[in-house]
C-alpha atoms as an extended CHARMM CRD file, in Angstrom:
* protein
*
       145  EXT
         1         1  UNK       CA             71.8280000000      -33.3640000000        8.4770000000  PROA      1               0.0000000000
         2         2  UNK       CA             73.7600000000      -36.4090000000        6.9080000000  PROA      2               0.0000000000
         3         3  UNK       CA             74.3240000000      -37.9740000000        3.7270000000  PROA      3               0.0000000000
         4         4  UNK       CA             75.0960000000      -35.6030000000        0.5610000000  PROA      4               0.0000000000
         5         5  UNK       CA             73.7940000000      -31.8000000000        0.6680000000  PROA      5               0.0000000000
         6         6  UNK       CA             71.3020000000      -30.6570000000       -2.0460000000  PROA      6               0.0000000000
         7         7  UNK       CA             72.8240000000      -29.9000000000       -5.3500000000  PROA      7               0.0000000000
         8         8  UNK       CA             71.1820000000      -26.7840000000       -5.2920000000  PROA      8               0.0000000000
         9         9  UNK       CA             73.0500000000      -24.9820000000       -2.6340000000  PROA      9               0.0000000000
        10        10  UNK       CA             75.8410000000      -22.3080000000       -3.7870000000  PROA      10              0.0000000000
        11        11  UNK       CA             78.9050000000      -25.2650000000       -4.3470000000  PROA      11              0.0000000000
        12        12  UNK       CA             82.0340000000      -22.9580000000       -3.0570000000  PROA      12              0.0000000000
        13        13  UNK       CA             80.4430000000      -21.5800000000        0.3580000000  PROA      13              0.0000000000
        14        14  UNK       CA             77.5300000000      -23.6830000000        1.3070000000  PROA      14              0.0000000000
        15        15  UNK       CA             77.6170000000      -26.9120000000        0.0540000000  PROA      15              0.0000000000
        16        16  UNK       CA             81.3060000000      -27.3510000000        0.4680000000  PROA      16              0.0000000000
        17        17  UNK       CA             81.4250000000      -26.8050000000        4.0940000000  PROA      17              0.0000000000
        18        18  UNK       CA             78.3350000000      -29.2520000000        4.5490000000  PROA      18              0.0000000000
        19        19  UNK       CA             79.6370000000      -31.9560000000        2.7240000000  PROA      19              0.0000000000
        20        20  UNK       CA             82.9070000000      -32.0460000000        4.9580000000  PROA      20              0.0000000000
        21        21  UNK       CA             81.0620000000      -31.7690000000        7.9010000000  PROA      21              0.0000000000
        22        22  UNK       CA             79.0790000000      -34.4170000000        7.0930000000  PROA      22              0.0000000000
        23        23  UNK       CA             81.7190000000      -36.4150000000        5.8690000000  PROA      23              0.0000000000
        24        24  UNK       CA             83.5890000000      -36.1420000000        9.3640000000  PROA      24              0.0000000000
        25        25  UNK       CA             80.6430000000      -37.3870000000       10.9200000000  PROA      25              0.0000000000
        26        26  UNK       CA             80.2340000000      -40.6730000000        8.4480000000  PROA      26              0.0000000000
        27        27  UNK       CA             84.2010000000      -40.7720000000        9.0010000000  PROA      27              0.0000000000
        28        28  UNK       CA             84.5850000000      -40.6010000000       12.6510000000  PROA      28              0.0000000000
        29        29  UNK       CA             80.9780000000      -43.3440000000       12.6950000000  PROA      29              0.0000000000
        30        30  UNK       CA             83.2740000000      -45.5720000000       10.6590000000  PROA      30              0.0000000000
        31        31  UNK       CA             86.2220000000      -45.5120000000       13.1270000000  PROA      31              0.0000000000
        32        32  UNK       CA             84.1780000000      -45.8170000000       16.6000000000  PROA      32              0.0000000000
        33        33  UNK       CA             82.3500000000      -48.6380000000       14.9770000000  PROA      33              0.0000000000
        34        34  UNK       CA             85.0180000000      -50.6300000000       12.8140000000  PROA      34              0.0000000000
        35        35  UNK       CA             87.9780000000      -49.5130000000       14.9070000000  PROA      35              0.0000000000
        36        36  UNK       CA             89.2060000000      -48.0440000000       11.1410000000  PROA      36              0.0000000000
        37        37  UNK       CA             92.0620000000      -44.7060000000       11.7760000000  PROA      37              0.0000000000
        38        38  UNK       CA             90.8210000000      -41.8320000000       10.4510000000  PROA      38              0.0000000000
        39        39  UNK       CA             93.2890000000      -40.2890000000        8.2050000000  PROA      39              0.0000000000
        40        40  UNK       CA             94.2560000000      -36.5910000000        9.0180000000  PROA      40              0.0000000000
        41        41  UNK       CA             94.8200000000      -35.3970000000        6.0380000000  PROA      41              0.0000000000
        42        42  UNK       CA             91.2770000000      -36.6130000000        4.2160000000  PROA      42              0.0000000000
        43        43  UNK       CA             90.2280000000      -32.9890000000        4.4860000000  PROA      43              0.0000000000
        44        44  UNK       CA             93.0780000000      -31.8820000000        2.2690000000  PROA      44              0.0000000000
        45        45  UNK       CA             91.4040000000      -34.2590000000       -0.2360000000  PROA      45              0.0000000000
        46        46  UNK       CA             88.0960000000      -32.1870000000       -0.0650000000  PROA      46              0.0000000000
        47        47  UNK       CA             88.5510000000      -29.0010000000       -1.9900000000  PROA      47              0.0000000000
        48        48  UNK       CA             86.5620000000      -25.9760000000       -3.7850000000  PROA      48              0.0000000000
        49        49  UNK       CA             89.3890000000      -25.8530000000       -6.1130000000  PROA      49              0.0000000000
        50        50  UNK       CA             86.9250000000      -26.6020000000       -9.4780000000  PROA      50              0.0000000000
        51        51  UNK       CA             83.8940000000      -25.0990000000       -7.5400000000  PROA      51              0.0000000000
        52        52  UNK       CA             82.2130000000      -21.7620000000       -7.6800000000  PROA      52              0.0000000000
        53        53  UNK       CA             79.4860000000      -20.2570000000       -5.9270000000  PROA      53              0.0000000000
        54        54  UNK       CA             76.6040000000      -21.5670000000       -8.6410000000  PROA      54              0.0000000000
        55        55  UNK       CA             74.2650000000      -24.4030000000       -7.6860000000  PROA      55              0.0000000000
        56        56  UNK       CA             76.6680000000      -27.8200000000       -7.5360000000  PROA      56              0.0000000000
        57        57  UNK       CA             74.0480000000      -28.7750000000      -10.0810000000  PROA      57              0.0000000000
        58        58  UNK       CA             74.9720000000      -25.8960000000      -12.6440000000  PROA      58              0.0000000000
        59        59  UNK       CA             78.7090000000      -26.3220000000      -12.0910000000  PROA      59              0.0000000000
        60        60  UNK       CA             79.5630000000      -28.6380000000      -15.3310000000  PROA      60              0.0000000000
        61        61  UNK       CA             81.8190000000      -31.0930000000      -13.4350000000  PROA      61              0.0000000000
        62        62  UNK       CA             81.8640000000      -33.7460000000      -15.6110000000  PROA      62              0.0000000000
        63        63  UNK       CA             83.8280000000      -31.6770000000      -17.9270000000  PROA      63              0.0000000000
        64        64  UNK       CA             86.0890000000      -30.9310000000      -15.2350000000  PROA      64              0.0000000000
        65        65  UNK       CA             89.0380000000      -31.9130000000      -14.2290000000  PROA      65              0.0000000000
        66        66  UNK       CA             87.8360000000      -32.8060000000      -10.9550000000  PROA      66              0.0000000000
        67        67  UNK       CA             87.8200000000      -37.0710000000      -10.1150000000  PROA      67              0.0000000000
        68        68  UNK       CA             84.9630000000      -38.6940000000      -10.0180000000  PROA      68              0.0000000000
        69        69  UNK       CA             84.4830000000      -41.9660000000       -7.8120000000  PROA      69              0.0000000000
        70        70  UNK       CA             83.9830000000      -44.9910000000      -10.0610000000  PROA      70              0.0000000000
        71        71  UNK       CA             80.6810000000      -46.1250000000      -10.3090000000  PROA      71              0.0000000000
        72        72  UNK       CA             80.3130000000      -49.7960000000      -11.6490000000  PROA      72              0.0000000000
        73        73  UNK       CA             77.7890000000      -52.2320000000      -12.2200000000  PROA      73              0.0000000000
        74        74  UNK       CA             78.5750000000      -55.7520000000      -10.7940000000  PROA      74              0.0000000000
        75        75  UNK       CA             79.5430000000      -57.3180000000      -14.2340000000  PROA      75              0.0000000000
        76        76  UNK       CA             82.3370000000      -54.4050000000      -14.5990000000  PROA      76              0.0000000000
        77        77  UNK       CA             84.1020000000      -55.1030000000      -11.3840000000  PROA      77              0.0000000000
        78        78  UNK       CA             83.7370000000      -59.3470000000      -12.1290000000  PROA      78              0.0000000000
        79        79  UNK       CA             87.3160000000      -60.3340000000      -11.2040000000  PROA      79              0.0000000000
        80        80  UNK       CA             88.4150000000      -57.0750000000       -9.3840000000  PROA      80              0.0000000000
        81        81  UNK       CA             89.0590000000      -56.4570000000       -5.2490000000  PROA      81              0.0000000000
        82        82  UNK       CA             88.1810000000      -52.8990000000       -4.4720000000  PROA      82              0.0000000000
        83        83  UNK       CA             88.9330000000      -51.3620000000       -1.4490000000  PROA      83              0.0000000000
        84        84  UNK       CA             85.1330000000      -50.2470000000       -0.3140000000  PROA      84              0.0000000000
        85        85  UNK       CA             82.3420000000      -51.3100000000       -2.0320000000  PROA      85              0.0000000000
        86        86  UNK       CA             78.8040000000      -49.9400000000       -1.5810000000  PROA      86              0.0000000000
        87        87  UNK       CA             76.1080000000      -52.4590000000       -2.7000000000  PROA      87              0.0000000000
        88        88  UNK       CA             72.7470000000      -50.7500000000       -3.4380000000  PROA      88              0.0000000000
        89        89  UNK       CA             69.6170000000      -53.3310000000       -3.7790000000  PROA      89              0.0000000000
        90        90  UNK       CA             66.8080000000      -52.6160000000       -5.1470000000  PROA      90              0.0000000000
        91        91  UNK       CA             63.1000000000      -53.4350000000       -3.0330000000  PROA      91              0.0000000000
        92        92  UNK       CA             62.3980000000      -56.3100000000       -5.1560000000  PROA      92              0.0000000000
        93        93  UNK       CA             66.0950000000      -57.7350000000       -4.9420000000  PROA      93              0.0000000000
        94        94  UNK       CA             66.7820000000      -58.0260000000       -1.1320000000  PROA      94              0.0000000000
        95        95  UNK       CA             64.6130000000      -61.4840000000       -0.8280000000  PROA      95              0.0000000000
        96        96  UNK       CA             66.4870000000      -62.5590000000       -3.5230000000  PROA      96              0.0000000000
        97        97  UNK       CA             69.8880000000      -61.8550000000       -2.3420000000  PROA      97              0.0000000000
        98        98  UNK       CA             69.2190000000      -62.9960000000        1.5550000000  PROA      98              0.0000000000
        99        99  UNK       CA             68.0750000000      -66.6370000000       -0.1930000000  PROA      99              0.0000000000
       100       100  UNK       CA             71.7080000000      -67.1700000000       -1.3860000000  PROA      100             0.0000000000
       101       101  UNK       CA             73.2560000000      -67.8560000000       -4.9410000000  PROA      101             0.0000000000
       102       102  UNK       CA             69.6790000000      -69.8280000000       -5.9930000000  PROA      102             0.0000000000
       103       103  UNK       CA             68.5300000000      -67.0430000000       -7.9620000000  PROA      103             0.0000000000
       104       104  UNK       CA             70.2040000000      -64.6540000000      -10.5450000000  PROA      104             0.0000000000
       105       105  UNK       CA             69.8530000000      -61.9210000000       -7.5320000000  PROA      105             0.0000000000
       106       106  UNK       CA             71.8900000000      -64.0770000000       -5.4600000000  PROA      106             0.0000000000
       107       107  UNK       CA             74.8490000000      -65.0120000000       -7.8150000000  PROA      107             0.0000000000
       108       108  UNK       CA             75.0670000000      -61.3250000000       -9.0930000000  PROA      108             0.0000000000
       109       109  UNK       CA             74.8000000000      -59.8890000000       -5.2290000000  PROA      109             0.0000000000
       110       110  UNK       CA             77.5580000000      -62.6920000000       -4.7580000000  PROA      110             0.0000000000
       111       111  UNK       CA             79.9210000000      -61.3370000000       -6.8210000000  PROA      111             0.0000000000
       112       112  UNK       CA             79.1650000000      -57.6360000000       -5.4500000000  PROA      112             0.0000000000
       113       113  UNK       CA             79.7450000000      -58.0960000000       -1.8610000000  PROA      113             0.0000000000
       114       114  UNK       CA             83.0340000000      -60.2920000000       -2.1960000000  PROA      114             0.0000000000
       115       115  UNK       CA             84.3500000000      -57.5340000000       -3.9310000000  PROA      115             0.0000000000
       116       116  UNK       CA             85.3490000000      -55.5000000000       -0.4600000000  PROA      116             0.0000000000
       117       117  UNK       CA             88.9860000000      -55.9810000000        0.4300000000  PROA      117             0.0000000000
       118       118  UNK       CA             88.2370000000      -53.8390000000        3.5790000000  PROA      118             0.0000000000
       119       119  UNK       CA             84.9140000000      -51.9350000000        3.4500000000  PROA      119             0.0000000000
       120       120  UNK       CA             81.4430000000      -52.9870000000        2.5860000000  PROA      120             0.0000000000
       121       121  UNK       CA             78.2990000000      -51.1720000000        2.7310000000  PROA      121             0.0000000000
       122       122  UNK       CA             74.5150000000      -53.0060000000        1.3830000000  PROA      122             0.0000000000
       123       123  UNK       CA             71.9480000000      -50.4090000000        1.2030000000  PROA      123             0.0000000000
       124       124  UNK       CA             68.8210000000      -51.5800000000        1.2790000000  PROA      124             0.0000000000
       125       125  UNK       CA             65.5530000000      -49.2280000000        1.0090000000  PROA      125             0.0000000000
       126       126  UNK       CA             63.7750000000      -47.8400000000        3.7160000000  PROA      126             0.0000000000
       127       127  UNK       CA             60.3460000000      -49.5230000000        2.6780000000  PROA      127             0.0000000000
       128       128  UNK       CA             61.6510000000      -52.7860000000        3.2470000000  PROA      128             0.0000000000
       129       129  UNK       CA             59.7090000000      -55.2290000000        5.7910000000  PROA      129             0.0000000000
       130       130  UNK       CA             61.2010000000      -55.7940000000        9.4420000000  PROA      130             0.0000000000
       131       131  UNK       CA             61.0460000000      -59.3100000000        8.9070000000  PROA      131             0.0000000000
       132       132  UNK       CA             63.4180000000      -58.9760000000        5.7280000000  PROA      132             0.0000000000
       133       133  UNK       CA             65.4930000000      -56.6040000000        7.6720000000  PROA      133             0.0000000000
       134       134  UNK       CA             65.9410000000      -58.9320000000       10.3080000000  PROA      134             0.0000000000
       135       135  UNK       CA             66.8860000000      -61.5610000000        8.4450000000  PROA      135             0.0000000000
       136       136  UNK       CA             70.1600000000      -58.8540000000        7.8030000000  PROA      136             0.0000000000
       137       137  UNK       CA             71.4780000000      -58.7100000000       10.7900000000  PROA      137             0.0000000000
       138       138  UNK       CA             71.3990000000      -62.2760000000       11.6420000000  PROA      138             0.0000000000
       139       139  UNK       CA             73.4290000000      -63.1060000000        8.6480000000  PROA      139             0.0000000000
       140       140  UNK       CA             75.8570000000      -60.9210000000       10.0090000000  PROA      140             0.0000000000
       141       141  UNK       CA             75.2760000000      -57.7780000000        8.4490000000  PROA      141             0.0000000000
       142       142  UNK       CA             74.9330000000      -54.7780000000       11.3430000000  PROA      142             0.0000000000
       143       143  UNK       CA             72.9400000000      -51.4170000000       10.9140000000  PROA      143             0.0000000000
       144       144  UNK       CA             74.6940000000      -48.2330000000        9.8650000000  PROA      144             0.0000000000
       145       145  UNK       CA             73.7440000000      -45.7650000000       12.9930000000  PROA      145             0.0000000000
């Protein structure tokens, strides 16, 4: 299993222990293929501190004290450098953004990806032609295994 686990698992004892171990996975992905050092300590980071054992879904953590990661849309980060960035297109956007800074797509996608000072992810849907996925990789951009 990969990615985030389902919100409805019991936080403290099952969906804790998945998320890290999915997280080491992503993590030690990240170093074989970008040569990046995984920090020891990241799982230090990862706590059940503000957790119990209700559904993640039922556990209120907005209200917590708990921090979030930022989420943004491009014009809020216009100007900034972030560390990692993850750019998510939509299916009708990805033509749009592979044609350049010709369309609105392409300026706004512009100003997404050159926000990355080291780390940049562009997730694009799984519906989207092989052709237009193609056309990824030759400008550079390589497939997340």
């Amino acid at each position: 299993m990969t990615g985030l686990p389902a919100a409805n698992r019991k936080a403290k004892t099952d969906w804790h222990p998945v998320l890290k171990s999915n997280l080491e996975a992503l993590l030690a992905n990240i170093s074989g293929q970008c040569g990046l050092p995984t920090l020891l300590s990241w799982r230090h980071n990862i706590t059940t501190k503000d957790l119990t054992n209700m559904p993640l879904w039922d556990q209120g953590l907005l209200a917590s004290s708990a921090p979030l990661p930022r989420v943004m849309t491009i014009h809020q980060v216009k100007g900034e450098s972030i560390d990692a960035v993850m750019y998510v297109l939509r299916p009708r956007d990805v033509k749009n953004v592979l044609a350049g800074p010709v369309h609105e797509e392409g300026r706004i996608a512009y100003v997404g990806l050159t926000r990355a000072r080291d780390f940049l992810v562009v997730a694009i849907p799984d519906t989207t032609a092989p052709p237009v996925i193609a056309q990824f990789r030759s400008s550079g951009l390589a497939d997340w295994a």
